[in-house]
C-alpha positions as CSV (number, residue, x, y, z in Angstrom):
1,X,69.7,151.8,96.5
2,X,66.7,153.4,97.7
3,X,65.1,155.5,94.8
4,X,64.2,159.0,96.5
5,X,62.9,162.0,95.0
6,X,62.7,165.4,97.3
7,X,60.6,168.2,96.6
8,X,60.9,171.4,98.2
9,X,57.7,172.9,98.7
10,X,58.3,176.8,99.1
11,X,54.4,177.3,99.7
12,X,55.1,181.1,99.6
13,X,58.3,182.3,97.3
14,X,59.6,185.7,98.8
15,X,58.0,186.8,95.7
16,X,55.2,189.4,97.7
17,X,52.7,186.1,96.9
18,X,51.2,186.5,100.3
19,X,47.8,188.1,100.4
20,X,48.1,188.8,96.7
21,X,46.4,185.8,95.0
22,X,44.4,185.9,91.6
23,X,41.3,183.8,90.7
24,X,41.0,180.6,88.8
25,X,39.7,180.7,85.9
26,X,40.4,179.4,81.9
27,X,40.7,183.1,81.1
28,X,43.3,183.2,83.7
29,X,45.0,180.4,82.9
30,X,45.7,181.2,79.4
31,X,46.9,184.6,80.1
32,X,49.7,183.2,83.0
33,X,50.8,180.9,79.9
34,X,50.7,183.6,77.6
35,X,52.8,185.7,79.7
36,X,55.4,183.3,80.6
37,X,55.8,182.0,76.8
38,X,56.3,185.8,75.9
39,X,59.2,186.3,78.7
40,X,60.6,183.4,77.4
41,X,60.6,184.6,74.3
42,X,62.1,187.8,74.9
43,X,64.9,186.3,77.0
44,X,65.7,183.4,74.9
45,X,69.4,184.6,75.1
46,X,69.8,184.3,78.6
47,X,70.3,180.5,78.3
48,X,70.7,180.3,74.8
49,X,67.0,178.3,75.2
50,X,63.9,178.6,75.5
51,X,62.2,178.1,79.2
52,X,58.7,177.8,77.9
53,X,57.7,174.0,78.2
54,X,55.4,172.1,79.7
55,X,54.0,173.4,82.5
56,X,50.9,172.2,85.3
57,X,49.4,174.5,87.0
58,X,47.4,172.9,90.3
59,X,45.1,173.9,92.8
60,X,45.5,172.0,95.3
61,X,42.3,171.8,97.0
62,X,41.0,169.9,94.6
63,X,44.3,168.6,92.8
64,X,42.1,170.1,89.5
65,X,45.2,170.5,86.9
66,X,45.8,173.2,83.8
67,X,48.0,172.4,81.5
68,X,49.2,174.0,78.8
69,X,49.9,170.9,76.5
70,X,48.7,167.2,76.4
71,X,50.2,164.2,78.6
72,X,51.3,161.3,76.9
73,X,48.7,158.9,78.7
74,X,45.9,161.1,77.8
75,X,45.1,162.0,80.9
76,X,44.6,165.7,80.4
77,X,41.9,166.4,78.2
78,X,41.5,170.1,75.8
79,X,39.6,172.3,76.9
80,X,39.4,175.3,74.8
81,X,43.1,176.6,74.3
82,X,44.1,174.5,77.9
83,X,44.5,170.8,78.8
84,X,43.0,170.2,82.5
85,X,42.9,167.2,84.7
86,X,42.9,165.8,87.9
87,X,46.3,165.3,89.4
88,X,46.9,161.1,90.9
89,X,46.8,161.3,94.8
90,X,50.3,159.7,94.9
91,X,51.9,162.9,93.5
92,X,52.9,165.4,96.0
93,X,51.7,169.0,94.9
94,X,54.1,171.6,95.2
95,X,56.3,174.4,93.0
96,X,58.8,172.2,91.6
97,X,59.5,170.7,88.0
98,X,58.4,167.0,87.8
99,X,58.8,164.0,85.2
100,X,55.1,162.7,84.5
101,X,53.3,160.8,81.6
102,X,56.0,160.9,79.4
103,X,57.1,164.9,80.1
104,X,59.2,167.1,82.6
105,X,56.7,169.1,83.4
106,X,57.1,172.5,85.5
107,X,54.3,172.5,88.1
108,X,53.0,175.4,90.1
109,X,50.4,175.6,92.7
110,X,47.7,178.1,91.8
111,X,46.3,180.4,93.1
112,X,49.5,182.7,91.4
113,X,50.6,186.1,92.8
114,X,48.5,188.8,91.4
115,X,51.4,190.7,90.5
116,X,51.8,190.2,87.0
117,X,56.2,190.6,87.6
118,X,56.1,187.7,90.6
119,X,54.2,186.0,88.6
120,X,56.0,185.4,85.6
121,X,59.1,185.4,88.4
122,X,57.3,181.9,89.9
123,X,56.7,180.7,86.6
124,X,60.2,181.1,85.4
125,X,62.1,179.7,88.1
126,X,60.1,176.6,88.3
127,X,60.3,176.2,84.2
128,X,64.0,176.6,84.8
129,X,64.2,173.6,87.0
130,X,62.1,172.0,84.0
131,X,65.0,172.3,81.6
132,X,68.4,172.1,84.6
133,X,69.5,169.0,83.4
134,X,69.4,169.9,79.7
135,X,71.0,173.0,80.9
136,X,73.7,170.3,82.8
137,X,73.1,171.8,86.3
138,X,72.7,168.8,89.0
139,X,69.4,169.2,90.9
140,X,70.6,168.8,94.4
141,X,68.7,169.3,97.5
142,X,72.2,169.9,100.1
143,X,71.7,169.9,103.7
144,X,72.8,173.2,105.2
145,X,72.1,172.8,109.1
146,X,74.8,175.2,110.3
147,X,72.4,177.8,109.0
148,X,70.8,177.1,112.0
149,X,73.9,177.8,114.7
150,X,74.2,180.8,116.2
151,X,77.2,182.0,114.1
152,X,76.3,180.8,110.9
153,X,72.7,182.6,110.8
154,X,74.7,185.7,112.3
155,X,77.4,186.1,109.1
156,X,74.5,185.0,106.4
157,X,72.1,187.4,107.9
158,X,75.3,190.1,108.0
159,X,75.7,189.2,104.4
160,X,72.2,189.7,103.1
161,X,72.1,193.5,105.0
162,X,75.4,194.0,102.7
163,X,73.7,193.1,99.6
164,X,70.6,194.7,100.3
165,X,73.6,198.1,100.5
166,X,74.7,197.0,97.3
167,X,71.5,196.7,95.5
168,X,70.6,200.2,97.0
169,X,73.8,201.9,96.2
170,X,74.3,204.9,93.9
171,X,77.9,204.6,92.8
172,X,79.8,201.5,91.5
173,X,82.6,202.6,94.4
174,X,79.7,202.3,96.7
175,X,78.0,198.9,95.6
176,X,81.8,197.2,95.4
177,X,82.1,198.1,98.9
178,X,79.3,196.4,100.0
179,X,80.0,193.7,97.9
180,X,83.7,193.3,99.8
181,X,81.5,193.2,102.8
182,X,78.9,190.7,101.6
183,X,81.7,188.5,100.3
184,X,83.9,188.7,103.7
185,X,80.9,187.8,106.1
186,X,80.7,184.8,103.6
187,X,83.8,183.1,103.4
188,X,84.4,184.2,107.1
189,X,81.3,182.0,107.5
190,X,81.9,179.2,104.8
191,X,85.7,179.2,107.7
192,X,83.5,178.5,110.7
193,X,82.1,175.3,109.8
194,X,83.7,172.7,107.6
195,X,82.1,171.5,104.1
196,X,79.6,174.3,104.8
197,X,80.9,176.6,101.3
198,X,80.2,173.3,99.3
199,X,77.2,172.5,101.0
200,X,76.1,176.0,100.5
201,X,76.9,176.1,96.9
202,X,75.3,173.1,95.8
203,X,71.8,174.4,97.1
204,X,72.9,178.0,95.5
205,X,73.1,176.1,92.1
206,X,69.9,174.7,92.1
207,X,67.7,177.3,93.9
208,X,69.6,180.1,93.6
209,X,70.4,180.0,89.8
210,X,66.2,179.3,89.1
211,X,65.5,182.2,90.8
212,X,67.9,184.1,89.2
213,X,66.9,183.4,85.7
214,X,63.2,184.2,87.7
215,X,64.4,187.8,88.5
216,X,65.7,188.4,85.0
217,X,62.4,187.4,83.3
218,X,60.5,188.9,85.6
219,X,60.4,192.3,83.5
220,X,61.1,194.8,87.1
221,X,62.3,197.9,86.3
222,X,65.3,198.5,88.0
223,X,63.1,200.2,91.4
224,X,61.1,197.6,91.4
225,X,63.9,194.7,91.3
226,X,65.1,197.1,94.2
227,X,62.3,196.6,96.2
228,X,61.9,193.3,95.5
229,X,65.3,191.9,96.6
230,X,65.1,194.8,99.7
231,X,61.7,193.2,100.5
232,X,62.4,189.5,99.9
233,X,65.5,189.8,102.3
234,X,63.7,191.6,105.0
235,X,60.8,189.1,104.9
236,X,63.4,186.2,104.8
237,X,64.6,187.4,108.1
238,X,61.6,186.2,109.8
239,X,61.6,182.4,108.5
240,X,61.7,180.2,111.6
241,X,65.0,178.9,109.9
242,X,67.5,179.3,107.2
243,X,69.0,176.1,106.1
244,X,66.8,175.5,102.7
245,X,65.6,178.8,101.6
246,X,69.1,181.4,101.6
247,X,69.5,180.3,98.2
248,X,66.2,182.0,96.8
249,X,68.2,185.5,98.1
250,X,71.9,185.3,97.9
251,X,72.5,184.4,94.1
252,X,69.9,185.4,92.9
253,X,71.3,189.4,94.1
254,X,75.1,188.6,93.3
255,X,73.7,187.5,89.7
256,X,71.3,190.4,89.0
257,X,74.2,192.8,90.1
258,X,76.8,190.6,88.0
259,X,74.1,190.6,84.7
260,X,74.3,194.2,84.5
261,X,78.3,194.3,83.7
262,X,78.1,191.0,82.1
263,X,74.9,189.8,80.5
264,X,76.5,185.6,79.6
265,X,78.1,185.6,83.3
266,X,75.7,182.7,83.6
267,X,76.2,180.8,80.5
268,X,80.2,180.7,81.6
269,X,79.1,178.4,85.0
270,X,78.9,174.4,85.4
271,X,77.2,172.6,87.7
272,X,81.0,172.6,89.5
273,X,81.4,176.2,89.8
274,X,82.4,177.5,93.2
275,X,79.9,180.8,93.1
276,X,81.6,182.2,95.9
277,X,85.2,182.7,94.4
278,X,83.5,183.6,90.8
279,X,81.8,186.0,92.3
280,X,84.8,187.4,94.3
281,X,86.8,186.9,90.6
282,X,83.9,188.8,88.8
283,X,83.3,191.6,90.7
284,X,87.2,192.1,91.0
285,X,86.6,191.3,95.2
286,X,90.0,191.5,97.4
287,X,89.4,189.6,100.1
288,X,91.6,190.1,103.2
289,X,93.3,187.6,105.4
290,X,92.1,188.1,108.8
291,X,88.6,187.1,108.2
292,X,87.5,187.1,111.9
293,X,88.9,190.6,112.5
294,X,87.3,192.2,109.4
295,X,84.0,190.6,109.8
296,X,83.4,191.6,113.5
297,X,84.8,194.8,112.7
298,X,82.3,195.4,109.8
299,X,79.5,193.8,111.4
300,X,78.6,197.6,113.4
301,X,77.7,198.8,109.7
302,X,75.4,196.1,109.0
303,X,73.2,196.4,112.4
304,X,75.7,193.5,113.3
305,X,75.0,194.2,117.3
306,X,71.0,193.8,117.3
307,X,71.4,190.9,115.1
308,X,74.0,189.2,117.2
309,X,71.1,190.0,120.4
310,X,68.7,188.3,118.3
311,X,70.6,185.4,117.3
312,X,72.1,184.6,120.9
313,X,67.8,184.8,122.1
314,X,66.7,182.7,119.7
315,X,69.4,179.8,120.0
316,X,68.2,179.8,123.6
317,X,64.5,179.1,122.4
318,X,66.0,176.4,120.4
319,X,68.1,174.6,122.6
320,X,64.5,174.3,124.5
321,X,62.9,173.2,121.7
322,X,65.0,170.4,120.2
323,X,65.2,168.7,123.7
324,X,61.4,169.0,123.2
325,X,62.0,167.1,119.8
326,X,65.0,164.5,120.8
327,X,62.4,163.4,123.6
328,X,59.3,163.2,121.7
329,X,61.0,161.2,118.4
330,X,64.5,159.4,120.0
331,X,64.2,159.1,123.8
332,X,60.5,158.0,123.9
333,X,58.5,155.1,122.1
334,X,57.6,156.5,118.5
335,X,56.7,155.2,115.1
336,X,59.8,154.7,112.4
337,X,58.8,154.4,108.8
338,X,61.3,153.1,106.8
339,X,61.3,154.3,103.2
340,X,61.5,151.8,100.0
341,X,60.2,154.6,96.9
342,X,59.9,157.8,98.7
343,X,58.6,161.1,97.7
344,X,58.0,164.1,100.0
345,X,57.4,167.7,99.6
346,X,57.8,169.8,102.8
347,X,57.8,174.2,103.4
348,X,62.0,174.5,103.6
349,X,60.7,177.7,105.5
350,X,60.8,175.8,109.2
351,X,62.9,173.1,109.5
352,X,64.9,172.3,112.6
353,X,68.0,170.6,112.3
354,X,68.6,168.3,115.5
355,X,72.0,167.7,116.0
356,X,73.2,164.4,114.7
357,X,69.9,162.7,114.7
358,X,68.6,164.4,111.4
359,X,66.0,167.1,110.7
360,X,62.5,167.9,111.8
361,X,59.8,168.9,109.4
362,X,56.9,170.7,110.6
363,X,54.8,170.4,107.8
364,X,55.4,167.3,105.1
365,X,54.0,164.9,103.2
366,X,55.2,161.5,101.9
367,X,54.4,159.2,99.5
368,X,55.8,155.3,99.6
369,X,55.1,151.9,98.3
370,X,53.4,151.5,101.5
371,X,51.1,154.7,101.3
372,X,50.6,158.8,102.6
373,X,52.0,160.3,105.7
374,X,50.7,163.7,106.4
375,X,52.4,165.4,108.9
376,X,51.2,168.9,110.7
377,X,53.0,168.6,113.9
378,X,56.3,167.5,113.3
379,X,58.2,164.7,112.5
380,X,61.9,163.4,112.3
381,X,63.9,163.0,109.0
382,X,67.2,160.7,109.3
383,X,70.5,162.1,108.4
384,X,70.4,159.7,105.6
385,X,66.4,160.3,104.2
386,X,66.0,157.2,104.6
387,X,63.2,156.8,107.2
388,X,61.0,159.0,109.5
389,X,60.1,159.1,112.9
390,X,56.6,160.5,113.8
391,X,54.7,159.7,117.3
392,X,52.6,156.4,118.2
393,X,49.7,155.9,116.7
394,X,46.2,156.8,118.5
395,X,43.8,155.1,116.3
396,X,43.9,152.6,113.9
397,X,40.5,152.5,111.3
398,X,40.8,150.3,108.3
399,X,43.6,151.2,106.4
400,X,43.7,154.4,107.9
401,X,46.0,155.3,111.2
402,X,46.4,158.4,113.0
403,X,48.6,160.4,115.6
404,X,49.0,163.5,117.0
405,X,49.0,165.5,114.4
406,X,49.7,162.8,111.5
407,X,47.5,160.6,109.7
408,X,49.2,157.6,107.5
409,X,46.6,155.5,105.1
410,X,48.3,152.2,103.7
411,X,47.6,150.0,100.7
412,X,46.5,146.9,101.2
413,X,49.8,145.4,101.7
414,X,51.1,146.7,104.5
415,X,49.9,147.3,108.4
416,X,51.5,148.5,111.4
417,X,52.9,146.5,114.5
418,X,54.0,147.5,118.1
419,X,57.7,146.0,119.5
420,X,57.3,144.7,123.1
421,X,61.1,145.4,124.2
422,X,61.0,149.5,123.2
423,X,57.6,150.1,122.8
424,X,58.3,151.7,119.1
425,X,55.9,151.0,116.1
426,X,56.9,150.0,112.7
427,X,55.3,148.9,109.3
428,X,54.8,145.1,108.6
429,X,54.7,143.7,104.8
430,X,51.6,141.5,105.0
431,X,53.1,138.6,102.9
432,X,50.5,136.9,100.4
C-alpha cells in the first residue's frame, strides 16, 4: 500500500488571524513558547498531560525554523534560549503536528496572530495533534462532500446559527433550547445523506477536539470566548466550501458549552465515540421523531429562509463551475500523476467536491518520490488520493515543467511523456 500522509493546511484559523500578525523576532519567539508552556501548565488537568512539546515554528518565506528544543540529526542549532534552522524543501509547511528527526513535532507557520488569546489558541490546538495518538485519538482526514450539496450546507449552517443562540443565551432554559435545535438540524442532516454522521464525526474527532482543547487554553473570558465562537461562525459562513473546516466550529462550541457543567467530559471520549448522541446524552437533548417536520419548522428562527435563498444561488454557480472542472481535468487531455510516497498540504477552506470523480484543490502542494507539484489554479484529487490530475504541460526546462497555473520540478529519475491515443501526459521512471 501506498504510504500517504495529508496535511491540512488551514492558512488562516477562524482564530481573528487575518490582518493581525506579529513580527519575527528571537524576543518574539521566546515569548510565544513561554506563553504556550505556561497554558499548558495551567491546564495540565484537561488531558491529564501536558501539551507543551516540541514545537517548530516556520516562516515560510524563507522556510527559516524556531524551535524550541533540539532535533535529533542536529540540524537545528541554539541560539540563545531557541534552536533555529532551515526547514528541507520536501517538507510541506503548514499548521499541523509532524514526525521529523527523531520527534513529533507541532509546527506552526509564523507570522502568529497578534492576539495574545488566538495565539496561544493556534498553538494549542496544533500541540494537541502533537500528543493525539498518545492521547489514543486516530488522526483521520474524512471526506465530507455532502457539505457541499444544497441541503447539507443548509442544516449545518442552520445548526451553527443555533449554537451561536446557545453560546449567547442568558438562561440554561434558553441555551438547552438552542441546543435541541442545533442537535435536530444535525441528525436531521446526518438522515439526508448516508455514512455522512460517521464521516462527520471522524473529522470532528480530529479537528474539532484540537480546537477545543485550543479554546480552553486560550485564557478568553467568558465575552470574549463569546465573541470568538460568534465571530468564527460568522466568518466561516463565507468559506467557498464546507467539507474540511466545520469541525474547527461545531465541537469545539458543543465542548466549551459541555466543559462548563462537566470539566472531564473529554477525558470520558475514545477515538469511537459518536459526538453527536454524547452530546444529545450530555446535555439531556430529547430529540423528536419527525426530523423533517421539526427542522423546516424551526429553520424560520434561525434566518432559515435567506439561507435556503443563498444556498439554492450558490449551487447554481456550482453546477457551472464543476462542468468547468469535469471538462478541464476528465473530458479533455490532462496530466495524471500517479502517487508512490505522497505528502500534500492544501487550504481545506475551498475545495470542490466533483461528484464521483474526486475533489478539486485550488491551492496545494505535493511532495513524491518523483518531486514538487505546486498548484495555484486547480487540480483534481482521486476519490482514492491516490493520483492527481492537473492540465498539460506548457513548457518543459530541465527538470523543471510547467502549466497553467502549476509548476512540477522532478529528480533526476523521472520525466514526463505524452500518450498518442488520448493525448493525456504521464510520468516515466527513467530506468538506469
Amino acid at each position: 500500500m501506498k504510504q500517504i500522509i495529508l496535511t491540512a493546511a488551514f492558512l488562516l484559523l477562524a482564530q481573528g488571524a487575518i490582518a493581525q500578525k506579529q513580527d519575527i523576532s528571537h524576543d518574539n519567539i521566546s515569548v510565544f513558547f513561554d506563553e504556550i508552556k505556561a497554558a499548558s501548565k495551567q491546564n495540565i488537568q484537561l488531558w491529564n498531560k501536558d501539551l507543551y512539546g516540541p514545537i517548530l515554528l516556520i516562516d515560510p518565506k524563507t522556510r527559516e525554523i524556531f524551535a524550541n528544543e533540539p532535533d535529533t540529526a542536529n540540524v537545528l542549532k541554539r541560539n540563545g534560549n531557541i534552536y533555529s534552522g532551515i526547514l528541507p524543501d520536501k517538507i510541506n509547511i503548514a499548521n499541523t503536528a509532524i514526525n521529523w528527526n527523531g520527534k513529533r513535532w507541532a509546527m506552526i507557520m509564523l507570522p502568529l496572530p497578534q492576539n495574545k488569546q488566538n495565539r496561544v489558541n493556534l498553538l494549542a490546538h496544533e500541540s494537541f495533534h502533537s500528543i493525539q495518538p498518545t492521547l489514543g485519538f486516530t488522526l483521520s482526514n474524512a471526506e465530507n462532500n455532502h457539505l457541499d450539496q444544497k441541503n447539507g450546507r443548509l442544516y449545518l449552517r442552520l445548526e451553527l446559527e443555533a449554537l451561536k443562540k446557545a453560546i449567547q443565551a442568558s438562561s440554561e432554559k434558553e441555551q438547552l433550547q438552542h441546543l435541541t435545535s442545533a442537535l435536530t438540524f444535525r441528525k436531521y442532516r446526518h438522515s439526508l445523506y448516508s455514512n455522512s454522521g460517521t464521516t462527520e464525526n471522524l473529522l470532528e474527532l480530529n479537528e474539532g477536539i484540537a480546537e477545543f482543547t485550543g479554546v480552553i487554553l486560550s485564557g478568553r473570558n467568558k465575552a470574549q470566548t463569546t465573541s470568538f465562537f460568534v465571530t468564527g461562525i460568522d466568518d466561516f459562513f463565507k468559506n467557498p466550501t464546507f467539507v474540511r473546516s466545520f469541525a474547527y466550529h461545531t465541537i469545539p462550541a458543543y465542548g466549551y458549552l459541555l466543559y462548563n457543567k462537566d470539566k472531564s467530559w473529554n477525558r470520558n471520549i475514545t477515538d469511537q465515540t459518536d459526538l453527536t448522541d454524547y452530546f444529545i446524552k450530555a446535555f439531556h437533548i430529547n430529540i423528536p421523531n419527525e426530523l423533517k417536520k421539526v427542522s423546516e419548522n424551526k429553520s424560520g428562527l434561525y434566518n432559515g429562509k435567506v439561507i435556503l435563498q443563498e444556498e439554492e444561488t450558490r449551487e447554481e454557480n456550482t453546477k457551472k463551475l464543476i462542468a468547468e472542472y469535469k471538462l478541464r481535468f476528465i473530458d479533455q487531455p490532462h496530466f495524471e500523476i500517479k502517487f508512490e510516497k505522497m505528502n500534500v498540504s492544501f487550504d481545506p477552506r475551498n475545495i470542490i467536491p466533483i461528484e464521483d470523480k474526486g475533489t478539486v484543490y485550488p491551492n496545494i502542494r505535493v511532495t513524491d518520490k518523483w518531486g514538487v507539484l505546486t498548484v495555484e489554479k486547480g487540480a483534481l484529487m482521486s476519490p482514492g488520493w491516490d493520483k492527481i490530475s492537473i492540465s498539460n504541460p506548457i513548457q518543459t526546462e530541465n527538470s523543471k515543467v510547467s502549466g497553467d497555473g502549476w509548476t512540477l520540478e522532478l529528480t533526476e529519475n523521472y520525466t514526463i511523456e505524452k500518450e498518442t491515443t488520448s493525448g493525456n501526459y504521464k510520468l516515466k521512471r527513467i530506468e538506469k
